[in-house]
MDTraj code that builds the backbone (N, CA, C; nanometers):
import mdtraj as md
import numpy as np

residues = "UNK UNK UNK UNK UNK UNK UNK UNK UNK UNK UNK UNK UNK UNK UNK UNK UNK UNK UNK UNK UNK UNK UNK UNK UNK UNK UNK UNK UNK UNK UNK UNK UNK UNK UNK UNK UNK UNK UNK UNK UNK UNK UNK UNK UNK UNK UNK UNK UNK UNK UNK UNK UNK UNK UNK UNK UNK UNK UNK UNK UNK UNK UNK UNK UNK UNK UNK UNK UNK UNK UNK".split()
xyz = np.array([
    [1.0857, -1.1139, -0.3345],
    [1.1765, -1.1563, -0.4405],
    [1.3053, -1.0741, -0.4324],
    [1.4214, -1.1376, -0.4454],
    [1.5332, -1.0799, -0.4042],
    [1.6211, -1.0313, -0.5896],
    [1.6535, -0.9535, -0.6213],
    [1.7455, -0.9193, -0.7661],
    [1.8710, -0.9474, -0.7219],
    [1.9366, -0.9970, -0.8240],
    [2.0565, -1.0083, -0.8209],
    [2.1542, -0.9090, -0.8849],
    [2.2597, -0.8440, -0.8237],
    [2.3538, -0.7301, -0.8978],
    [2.4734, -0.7724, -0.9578],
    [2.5097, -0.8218, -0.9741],
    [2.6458, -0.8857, -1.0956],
    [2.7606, -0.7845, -1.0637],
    [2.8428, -0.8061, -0.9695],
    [2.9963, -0.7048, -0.9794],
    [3.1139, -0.7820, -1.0037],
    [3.1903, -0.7187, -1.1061],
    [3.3083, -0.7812, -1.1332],
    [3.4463, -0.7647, -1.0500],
    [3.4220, -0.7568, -0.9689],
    [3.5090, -0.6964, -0.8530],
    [3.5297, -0.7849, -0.7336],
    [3.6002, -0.7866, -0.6760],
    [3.6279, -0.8814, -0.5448],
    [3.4621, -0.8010, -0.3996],
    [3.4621, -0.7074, -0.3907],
    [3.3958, -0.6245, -0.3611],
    [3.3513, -0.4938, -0.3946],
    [3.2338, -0.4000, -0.3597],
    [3.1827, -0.2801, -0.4061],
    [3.1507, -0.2321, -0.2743],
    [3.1422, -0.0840, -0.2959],
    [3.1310, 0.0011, -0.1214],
    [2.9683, -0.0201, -0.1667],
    [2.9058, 0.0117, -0.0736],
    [2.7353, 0.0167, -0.0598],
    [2.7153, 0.1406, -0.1380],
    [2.7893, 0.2986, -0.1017],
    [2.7654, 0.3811, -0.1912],
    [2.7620, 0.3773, -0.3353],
    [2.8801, 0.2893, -0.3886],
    [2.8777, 0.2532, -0.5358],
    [2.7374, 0.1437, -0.5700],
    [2.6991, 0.0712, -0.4610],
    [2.6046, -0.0098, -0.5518],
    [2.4988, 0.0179, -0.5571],
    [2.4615, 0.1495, -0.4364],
    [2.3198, 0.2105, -0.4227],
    [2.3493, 0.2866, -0.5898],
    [2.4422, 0.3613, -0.5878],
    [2.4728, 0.4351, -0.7584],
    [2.4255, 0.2877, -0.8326],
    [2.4590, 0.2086, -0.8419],
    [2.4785, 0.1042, -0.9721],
    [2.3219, 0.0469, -0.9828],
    [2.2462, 0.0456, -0.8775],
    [2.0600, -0.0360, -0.9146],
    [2.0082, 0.0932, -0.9586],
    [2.0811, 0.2143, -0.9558],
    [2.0076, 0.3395, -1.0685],
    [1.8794, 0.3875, -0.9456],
    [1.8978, 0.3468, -0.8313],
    [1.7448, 0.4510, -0.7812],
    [1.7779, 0.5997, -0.6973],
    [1.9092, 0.6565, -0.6655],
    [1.9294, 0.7736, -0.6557],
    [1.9970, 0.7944, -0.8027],
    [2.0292, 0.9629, -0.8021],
    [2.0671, 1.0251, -0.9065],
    [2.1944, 1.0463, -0.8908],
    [2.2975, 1.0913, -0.7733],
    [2.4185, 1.1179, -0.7572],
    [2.4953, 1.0467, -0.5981],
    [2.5695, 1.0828, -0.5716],
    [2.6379, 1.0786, -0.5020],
    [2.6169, 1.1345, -0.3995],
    [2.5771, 1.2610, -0.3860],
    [2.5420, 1.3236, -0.3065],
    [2.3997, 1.2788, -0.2303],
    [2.3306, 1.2406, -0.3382],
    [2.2002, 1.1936, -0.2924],
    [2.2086, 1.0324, -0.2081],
    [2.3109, 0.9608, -0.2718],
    [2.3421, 0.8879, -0.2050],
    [2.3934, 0.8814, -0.0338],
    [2.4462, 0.9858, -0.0035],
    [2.5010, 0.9855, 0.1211],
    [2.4348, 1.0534, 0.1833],
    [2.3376, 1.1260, 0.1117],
    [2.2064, 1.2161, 0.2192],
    [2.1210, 1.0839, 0.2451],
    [2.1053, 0.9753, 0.1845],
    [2.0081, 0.9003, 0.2215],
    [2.0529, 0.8053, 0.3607],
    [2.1383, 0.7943, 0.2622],
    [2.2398, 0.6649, 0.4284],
    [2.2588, 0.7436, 0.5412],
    [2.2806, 0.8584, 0.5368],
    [2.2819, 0.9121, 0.6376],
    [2.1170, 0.9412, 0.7155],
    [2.0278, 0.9490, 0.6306],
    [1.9149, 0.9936, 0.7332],
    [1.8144, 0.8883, 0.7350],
    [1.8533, 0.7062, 0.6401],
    [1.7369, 0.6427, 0.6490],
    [1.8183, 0.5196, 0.6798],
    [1.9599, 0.5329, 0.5826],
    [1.9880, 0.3759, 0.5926],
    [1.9374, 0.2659, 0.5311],
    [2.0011, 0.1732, 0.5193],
    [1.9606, 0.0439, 0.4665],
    [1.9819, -0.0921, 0.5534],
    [1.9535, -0.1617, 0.4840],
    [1.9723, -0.2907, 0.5923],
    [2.0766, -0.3968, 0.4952],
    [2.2034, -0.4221, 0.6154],
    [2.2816, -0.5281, 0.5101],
    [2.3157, -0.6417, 0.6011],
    [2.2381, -0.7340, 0.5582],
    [2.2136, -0.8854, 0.6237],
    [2.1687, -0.8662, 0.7240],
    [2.0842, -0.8111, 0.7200],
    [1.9937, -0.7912, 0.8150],
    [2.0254, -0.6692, 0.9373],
    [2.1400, -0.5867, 0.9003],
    [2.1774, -0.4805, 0.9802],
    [2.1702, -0.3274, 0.9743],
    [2.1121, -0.2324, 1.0907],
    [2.1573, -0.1679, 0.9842],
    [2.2770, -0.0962, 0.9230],
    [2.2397, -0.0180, 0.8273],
    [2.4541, 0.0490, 0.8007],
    [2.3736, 0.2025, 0.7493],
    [2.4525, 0.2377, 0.7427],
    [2.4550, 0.3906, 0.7212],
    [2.5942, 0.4295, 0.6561],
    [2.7021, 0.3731, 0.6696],
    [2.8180, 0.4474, 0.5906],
    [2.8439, 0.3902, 0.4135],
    [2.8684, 0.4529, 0.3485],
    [2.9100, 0.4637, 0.2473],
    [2.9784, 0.3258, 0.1780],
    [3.1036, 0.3368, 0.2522],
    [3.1801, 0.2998, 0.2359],
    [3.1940, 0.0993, 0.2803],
    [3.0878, 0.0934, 0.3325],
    [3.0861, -0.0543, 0.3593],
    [3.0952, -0.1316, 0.2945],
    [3.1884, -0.2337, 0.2578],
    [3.2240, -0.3429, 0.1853],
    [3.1275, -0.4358, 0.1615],
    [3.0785, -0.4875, 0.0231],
    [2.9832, -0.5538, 0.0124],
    [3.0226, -0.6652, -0.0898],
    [3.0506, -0.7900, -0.0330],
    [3.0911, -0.8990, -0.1164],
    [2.9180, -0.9831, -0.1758],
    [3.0046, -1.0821, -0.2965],
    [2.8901, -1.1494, -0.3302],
    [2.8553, -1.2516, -0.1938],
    [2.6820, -1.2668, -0.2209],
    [2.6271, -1.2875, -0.1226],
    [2.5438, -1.2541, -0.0527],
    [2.6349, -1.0829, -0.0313],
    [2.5322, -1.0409, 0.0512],
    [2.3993, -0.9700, 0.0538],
    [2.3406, -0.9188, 0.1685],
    [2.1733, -0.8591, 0.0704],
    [2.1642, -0.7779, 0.1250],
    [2.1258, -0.6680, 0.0667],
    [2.0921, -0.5227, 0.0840],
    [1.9294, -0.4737, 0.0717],
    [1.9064, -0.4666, 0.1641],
    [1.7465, -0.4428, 0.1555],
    [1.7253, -0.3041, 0.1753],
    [1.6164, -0.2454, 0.0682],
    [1.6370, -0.0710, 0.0984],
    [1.4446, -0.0724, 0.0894],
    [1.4154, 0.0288, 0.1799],
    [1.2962, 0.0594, 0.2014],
    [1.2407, 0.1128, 0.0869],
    [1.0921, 0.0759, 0.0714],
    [1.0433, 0.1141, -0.0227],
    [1.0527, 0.0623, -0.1778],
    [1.1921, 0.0167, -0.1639],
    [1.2442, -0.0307, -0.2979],
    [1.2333, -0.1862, -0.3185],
    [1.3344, -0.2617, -0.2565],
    [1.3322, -0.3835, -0.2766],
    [1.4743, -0.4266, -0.2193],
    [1.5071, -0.5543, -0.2439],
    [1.5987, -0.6784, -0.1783],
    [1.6888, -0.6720, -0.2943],
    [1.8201, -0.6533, -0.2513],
    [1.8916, -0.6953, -0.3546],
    [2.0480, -0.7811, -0.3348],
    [2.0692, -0.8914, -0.3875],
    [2.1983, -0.9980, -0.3308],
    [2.2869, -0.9249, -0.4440],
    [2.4411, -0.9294, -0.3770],
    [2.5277, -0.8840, -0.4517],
    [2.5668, -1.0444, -0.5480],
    [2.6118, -1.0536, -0.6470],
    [2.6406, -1.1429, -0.6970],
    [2.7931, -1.1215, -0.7679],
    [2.8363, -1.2523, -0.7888],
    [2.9683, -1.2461, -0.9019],
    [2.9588, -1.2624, -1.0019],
])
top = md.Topology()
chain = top.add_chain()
for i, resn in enumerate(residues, 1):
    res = top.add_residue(resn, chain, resSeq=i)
    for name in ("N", "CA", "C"):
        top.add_atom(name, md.element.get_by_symbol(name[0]), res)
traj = md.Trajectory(xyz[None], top)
């Protein structure tokens, strides 16, 4: 089952939306993770921060779950 994230924005970096589903605590924790596990976005993987994430797309994080960016 995939969640949907609601951004009011043309786009969000991956770091802001890993912050925004609430399952790290900071920022910091955020970029220790991408850096040593990564996620998968449309099926790829990414590791930087800063990757542009329009509605649509899906972010799948281990352990956790599937999530489509939405508008």
């Amino acid at each position: 089952m995939h969640e949907e994230i609601k951004i009011n924005t043309e786009y969000i970096t991956l770091g802001q939306f890993i912050k925004l589903i609430n399952i790290l605590e900071s920022g910091g924790m955020v970029k220790a993770f991408l850096a040593d596990v990564g996620v998968l976005v449309n099926g790829e993987l990414e590791h930087r921060r800063g990757r542009k994430l329009y509605p649509k797309d899906v972010v799948e994080i281990e352990d956790v779950g599937t999530f489509i960016v939405g508008s």
